[in-house]
N, C-alpha and C positions, 0 to 999 in steps of 0.2 A: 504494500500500500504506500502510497506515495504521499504527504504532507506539504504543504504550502503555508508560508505562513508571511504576511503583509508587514512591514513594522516600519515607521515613522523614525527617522533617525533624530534627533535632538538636531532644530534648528541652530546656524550658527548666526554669528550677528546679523548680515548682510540678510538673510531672508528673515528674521524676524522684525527689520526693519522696511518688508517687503518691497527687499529693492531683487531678490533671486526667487525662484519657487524651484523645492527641494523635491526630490521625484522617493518614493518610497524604495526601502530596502524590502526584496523578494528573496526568501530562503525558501529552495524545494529537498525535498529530504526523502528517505526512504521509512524514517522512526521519528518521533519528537518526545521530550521528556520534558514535565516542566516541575521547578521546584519552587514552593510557595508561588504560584502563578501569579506575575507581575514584579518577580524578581532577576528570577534566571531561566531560559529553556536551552538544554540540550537537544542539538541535533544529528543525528548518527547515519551511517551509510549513504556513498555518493551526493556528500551536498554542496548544493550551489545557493549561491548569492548574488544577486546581480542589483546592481546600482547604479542608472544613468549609464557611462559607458564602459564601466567595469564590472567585470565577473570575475567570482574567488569561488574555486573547487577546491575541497578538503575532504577527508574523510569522517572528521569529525567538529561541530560548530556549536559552541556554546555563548550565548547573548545574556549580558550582562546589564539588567534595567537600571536607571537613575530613580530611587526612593522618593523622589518628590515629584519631577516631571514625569513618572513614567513615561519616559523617551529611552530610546537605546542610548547605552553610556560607552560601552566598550563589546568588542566581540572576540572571542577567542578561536582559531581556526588549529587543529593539528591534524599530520598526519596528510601527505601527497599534496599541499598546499601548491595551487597554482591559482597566480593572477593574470588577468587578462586587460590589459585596456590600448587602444588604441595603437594595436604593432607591438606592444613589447608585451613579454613576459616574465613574469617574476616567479621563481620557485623556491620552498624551502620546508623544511619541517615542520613549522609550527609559526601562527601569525597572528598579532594582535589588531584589529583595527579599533582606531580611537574615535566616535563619532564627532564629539565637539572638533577636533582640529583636521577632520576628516587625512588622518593619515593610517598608514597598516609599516607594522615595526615585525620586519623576516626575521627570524632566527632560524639556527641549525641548516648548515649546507645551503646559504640563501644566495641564490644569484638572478641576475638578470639579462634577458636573452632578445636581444636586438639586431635582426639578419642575422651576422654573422659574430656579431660582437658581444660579446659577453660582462660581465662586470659579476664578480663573487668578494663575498664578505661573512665576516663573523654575526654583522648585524646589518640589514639594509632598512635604510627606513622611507618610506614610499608617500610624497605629501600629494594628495590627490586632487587638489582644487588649485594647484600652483604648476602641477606634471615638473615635478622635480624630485630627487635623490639625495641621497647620502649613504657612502658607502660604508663602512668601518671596518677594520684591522681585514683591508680584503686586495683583492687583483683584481687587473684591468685585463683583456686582451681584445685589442683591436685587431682587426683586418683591415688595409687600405687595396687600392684600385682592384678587388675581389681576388685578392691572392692571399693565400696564407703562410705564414712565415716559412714553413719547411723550402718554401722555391726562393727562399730570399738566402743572400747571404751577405756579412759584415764584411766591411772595410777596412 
């Protein structure tokens, strides 16, 4: 059985000053768990999230409500984490995304995969209203004119 579940992400300034309108987050799930409903719900098996023009597959999602706005506060994703938005992809073990500052913090094995270019870190941190990065204690590998380094050699 397949679950769906609608959820409002905690506006940030800019649309509560309704100068943006915020498109809802969509988790579809194969299980949903919920504890004290209106706090946290777990989601288990094949889940996706899709947000505007991002989608995050994990194997497993857990949503973490704010006690006063019941708005989503944080999400926690583990386990085959892939992100999707716009040409790149981000992958990594285990993923945080933070609603208020709309960003998602990779850990474990996190890298990011554009054409051919890669970018890997201990930590990447993904700011999703800006389409900007930061890498932490990680490596770069680029490809230029679609050659990869094994055909090149040093001077």
């Amino acid at each position: 059985m397949l679950f769906s579940l609608l959820l409002m992400a905690a506006a940030p300034q800019a649309a509560r000053q309704g100068k943006g309108k915020r498109e809802p987050i969509v988790i579809t799930a194969s299980r949903m768990e919920a504890d004290k409903l209106g706090d946290k719900v777990t989601f288990k098996g094949d889940v996706t999230l899709k947000k505007e023009a991002m989608t995050l597959y994990s194997d497993s999602m857990t949503v973490f409500y704010d006690a006063r706005s019941k708005g989503v506060n944080e999400i926690e994703a583990l386990g085959n984490v892939v992100v999707r938005k716009e040409g790149r992809v981000a992958l990594s073990n285990k993923a945080f995304y933070y609603s208020r500052e709309e960003k998602i913090v990779l850990t474990g094995d996190a890298r990011i995969i554009e054409n051919e270019n890669q970018l890997g870190g201990e930590r990447i941190t993904l700011f999703m209203r800006d389409d900007r990065s930061i890498v932490e204690g990680g490596k770069v590998l680029f490809y230029q004119d679609g050659q990869k380094p094994e055909g090149r050699k040093r001077k």
